[in-house]
FIPA-512917 format. One line per field, with one value per residue (C-alpha): x, y, z. Coordinates in Angstrom, 3 decimals. Example, Ala and Ser with C-alpha at 12.3 -4.5 7.8 and 13.67 -1.06 7.14 Angstrom:
east: 12.300/13.670
north: -4.500/-1.060
up: 7.800/7.140
% end
This chain:
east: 46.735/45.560/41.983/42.645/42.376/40.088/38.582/38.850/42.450/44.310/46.325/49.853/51.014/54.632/57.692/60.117/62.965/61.165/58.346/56.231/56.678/59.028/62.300/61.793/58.025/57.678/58.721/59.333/60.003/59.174/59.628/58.605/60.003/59.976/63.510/64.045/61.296/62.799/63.887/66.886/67.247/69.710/67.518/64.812/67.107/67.969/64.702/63.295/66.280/65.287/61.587/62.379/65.211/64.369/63.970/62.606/63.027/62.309/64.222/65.578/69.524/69.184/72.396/70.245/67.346/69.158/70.147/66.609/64.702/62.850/65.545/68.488/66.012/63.379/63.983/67.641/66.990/65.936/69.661/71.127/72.941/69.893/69.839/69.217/70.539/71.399/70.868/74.068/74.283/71.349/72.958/75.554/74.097/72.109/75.444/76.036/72.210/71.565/70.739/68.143/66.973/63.225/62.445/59.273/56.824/55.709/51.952/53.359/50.269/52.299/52.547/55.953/58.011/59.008/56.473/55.050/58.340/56.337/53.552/55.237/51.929/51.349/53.518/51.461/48.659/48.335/46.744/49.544/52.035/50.375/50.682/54.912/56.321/59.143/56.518/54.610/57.067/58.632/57.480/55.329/58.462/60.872/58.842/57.976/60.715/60.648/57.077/57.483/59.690/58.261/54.907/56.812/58.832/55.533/53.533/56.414/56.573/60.555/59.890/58.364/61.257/63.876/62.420/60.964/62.789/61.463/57.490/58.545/60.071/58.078/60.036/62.864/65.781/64.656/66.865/64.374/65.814/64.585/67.078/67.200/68.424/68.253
north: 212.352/209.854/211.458/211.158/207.957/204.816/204.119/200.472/200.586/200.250/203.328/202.906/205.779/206.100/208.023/206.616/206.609/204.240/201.415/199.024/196.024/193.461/192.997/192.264/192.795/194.993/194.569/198.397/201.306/204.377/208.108/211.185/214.287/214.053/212.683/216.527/216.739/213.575/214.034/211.832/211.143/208.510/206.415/206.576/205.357/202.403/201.466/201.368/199.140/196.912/196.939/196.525/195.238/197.746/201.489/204.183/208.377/210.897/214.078/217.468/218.407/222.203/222.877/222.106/223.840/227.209/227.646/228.045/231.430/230.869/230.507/232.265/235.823/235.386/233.227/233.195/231.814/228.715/227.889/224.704/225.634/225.051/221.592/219.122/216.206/216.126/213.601/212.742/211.696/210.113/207.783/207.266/206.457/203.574/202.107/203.606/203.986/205.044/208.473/209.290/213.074/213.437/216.611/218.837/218.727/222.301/221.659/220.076/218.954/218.055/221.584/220.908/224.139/224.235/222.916/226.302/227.166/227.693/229.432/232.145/233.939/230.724/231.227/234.970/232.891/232.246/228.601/227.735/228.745/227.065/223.912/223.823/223.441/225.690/228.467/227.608/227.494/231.007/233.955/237.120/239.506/236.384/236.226/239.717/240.897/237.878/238.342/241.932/241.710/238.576/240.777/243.903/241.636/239.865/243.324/244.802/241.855/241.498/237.998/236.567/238.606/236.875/234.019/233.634/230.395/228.350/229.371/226.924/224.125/221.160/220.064/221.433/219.911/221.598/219.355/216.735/213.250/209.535/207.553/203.913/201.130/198.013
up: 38.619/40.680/40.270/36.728/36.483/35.352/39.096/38.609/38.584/42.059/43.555/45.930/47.348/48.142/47.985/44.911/48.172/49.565/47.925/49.270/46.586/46.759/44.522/40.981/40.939/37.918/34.270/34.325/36.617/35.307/36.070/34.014/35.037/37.943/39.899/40.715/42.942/44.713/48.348/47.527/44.010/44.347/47.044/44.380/41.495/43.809/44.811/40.903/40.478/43.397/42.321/37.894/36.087/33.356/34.464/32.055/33.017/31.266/32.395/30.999/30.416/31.654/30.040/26.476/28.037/29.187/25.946/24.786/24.636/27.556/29.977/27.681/26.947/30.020/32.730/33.658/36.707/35.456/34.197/34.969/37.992/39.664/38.784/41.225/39.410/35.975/32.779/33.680/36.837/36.762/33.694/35.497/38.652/36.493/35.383/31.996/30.723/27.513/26.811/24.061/22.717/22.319/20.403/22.074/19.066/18.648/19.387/22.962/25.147/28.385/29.314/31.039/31.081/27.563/26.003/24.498/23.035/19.390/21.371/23.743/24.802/26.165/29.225/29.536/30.766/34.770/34.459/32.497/34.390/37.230/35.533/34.851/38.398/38.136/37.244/39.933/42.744/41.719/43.310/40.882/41.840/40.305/37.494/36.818/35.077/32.641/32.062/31.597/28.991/26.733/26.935/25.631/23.163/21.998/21.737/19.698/17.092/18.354/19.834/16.301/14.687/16.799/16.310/13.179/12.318/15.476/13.780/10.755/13.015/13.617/17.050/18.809/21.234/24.719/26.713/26.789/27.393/28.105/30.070/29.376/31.660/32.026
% end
């Protein structure tokens, strides 16, 4: 990311546990999907307190997201008891944020793990996977049998027959969810 960006615009690198700026010197603290990659997710909810008296995040509810084909049909292991930290807490943790739904449009261009849930060859593809960090950090013998089977089940027409209604949805609830505070 940092790459990425304009080069006239000035980089800090630091752990959200842990930043070097003095209290109140942002309008905004923001985080997008991300907290579960925190060391200590609570820390890091403190310190974009500290640092903004507004603080945006933009997180997934698994137990939405399980429920998906992805995760339901493919990717069990992906459920939400492997959630580090849920919408919840984290809402709670900032004092009773507000919790908003953002539907995944189905033409997605984040390429976060359910992003492709209109396009399921999508996930097929190696450089995609290596993009969604859940996909990335799983091993080829965790993933096989998933991949396996949404090949088979894409091959066979039995995924689009499945799922016929999600190919005439414009967005879907995936468990996406901004969390508002402040």
């Amino acid at each position: 990311m940092i790459d990425q960006r304009d080069p006239g615009v000035a980089v800090v690198q630091a752990g959200a546990e842990a930043m070097p700026f003095v209290d109140g010197a942002f309008d905004a603290a923001t985080a997008f999907i991300t907290i579960h990659h925190w060391t200590d997710w609570r820390a890091g909810l403190r310190e974009m307190r500290r640092v903004a008296p507004r603080v945006l995040l933009l997180g997934i509810d698994l137990r939405v997201m399980e429920k998906c084909w992805l995760v339901a049909d493919y990717f069990p292991q992906f459920d939400a008891s492997n959630d580090p930290v849920s919408v919840t807490d984290a809402a709670d943790e900032l004092d009773g944020a507000r919790v908003i739904a953002i539907p995944t449009p189905h033409d997605c261009a984040d390429g976060f793990f359910m992003a492709y849930w209109r396009r399921p060859e999508a996930y097929l593809d190696p450089a995609v996977r290596a993009c969604i960090s859940g996909l990335a950090r799983a091993t080829a013998e965790e993933l096989q049998p998933g991949l396996t089977k949404l090949a088979a089940d894409l091959k066979s027409g039995a995924w689009r027959e499945r799922y016929a209604d999600l190919l005439e949805r414009e967005t879907l609830d995936t468990g996406m969810r901004l969390i508002v505070a402040g």
